[in-house]
C-alpha positions in Angstrom: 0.5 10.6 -17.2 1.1 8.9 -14.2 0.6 5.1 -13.6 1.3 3.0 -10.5 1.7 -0.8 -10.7 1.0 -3.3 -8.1 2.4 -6.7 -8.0 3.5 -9.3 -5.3 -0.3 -10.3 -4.6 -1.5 -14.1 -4.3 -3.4 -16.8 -2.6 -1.6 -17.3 0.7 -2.3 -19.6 4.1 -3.4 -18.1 6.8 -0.4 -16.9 9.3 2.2 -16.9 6.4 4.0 -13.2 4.5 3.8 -11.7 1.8 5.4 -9.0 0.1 3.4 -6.2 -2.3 5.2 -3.9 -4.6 4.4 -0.8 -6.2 6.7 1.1 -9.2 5.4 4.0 -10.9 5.7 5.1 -14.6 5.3 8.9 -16.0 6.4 10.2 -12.8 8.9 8.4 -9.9 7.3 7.8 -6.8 10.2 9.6 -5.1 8.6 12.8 -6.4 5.2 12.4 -5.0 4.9 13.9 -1.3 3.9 10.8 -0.1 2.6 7.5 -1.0 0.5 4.9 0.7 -1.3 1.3 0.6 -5.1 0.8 0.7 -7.5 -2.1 0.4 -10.8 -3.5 -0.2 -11.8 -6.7 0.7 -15.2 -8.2 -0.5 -18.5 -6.5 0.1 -16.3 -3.5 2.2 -15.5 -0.5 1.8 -11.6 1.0 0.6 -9.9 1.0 3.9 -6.5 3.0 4.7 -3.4 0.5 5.5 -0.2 2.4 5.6 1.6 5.8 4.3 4.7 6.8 4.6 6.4 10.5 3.4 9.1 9.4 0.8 11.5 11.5 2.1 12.2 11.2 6.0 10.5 7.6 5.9 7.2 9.0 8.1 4.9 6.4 8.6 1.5 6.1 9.2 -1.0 3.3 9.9 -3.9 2.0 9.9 -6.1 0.6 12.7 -6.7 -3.1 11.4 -3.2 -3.6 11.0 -1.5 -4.1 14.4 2.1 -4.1 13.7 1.7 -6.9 11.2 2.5 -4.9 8.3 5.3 -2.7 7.5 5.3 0.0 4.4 8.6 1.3 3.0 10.7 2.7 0.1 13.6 1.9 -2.0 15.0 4.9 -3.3 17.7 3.3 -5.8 14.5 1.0 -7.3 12.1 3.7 -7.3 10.0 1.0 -5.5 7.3 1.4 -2.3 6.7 -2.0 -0.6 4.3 -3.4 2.0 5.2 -6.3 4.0 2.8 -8.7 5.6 3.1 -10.9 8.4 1.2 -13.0 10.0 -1.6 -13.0 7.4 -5.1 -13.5 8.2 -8.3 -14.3 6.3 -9.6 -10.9 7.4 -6.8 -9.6 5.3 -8.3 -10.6 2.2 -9.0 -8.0 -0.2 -7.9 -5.8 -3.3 -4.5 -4.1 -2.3 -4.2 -0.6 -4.1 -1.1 1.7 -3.9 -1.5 5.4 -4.3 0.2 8.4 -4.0 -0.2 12.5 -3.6 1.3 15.2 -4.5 0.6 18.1 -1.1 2.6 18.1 1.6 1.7 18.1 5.1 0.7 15.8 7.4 0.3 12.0 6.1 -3.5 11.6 5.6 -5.9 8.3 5.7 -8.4 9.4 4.1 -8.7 7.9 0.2 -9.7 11.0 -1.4 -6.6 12.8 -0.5 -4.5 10.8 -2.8 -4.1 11.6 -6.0 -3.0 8.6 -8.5 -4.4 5.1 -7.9 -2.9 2.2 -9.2 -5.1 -0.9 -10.8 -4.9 -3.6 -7.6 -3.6 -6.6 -6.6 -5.6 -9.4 -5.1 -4.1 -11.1 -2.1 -6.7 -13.9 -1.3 -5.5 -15.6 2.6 -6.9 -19.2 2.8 -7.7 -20.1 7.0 
């Protein structure tokens, strides 16, 4: 059974980083097709942030994000990351890593992943 774990989340001032992390049990993230970040902030609905294709580092983003953010891998720790910059209150919410197992073109769209991790809250303070 496959189970993805979020960590890095936290109560953060406005304008500062942080760093989320995502490791996988049952199942390496390095053999999924591709893997991505999502989030839900209060009272909203799940909202795409970033994908990327584990092997040939494809990325895709999302809208909201404007080049604050930046999703990769680490091979060796098995690990998918999402750096944030420039953190606004906006970008409060419940940060959810996923991943799916068809190939093709990186997709947005929540229901085309697969395996959901439980969430970590980042909470930015203006």
């Amino acid at each position: 059974q496959v189970q993805l774990v979020e960590s890095g989340g936290g109560l953060v001032q406005a304008g500062t980083s942080l760093r989320l992390s995502c490791t996988a049990s049952g199942r390496p993230l390095s053999a999924h097709a591709a893997v991505a970040w999502f989030r839900q902030g209060p009272g909203k609905e799940r909202e795409f942030v970033a994908a990327i294709r584990w092997r040939g580092d494809t990325t895709l983003y999302g809208d909201s994000i404007q080049d604050r953010f930046t999703i990769s891998t680490d091979s060796a720790k098995n690990t998918l990351y999402l750096q944030m910059n420039g953190l606004k209150h906006d970008d409060t919410a419940v940060y959810y890593c996923s991943a799916r197992n068809s190939f093709g073109p990186l997709r947005s769209q929540a229901g085309a992943y697969t395996y959901w991790g439980q969430g970590t809250q980042v909470t930015v303070s203006s």
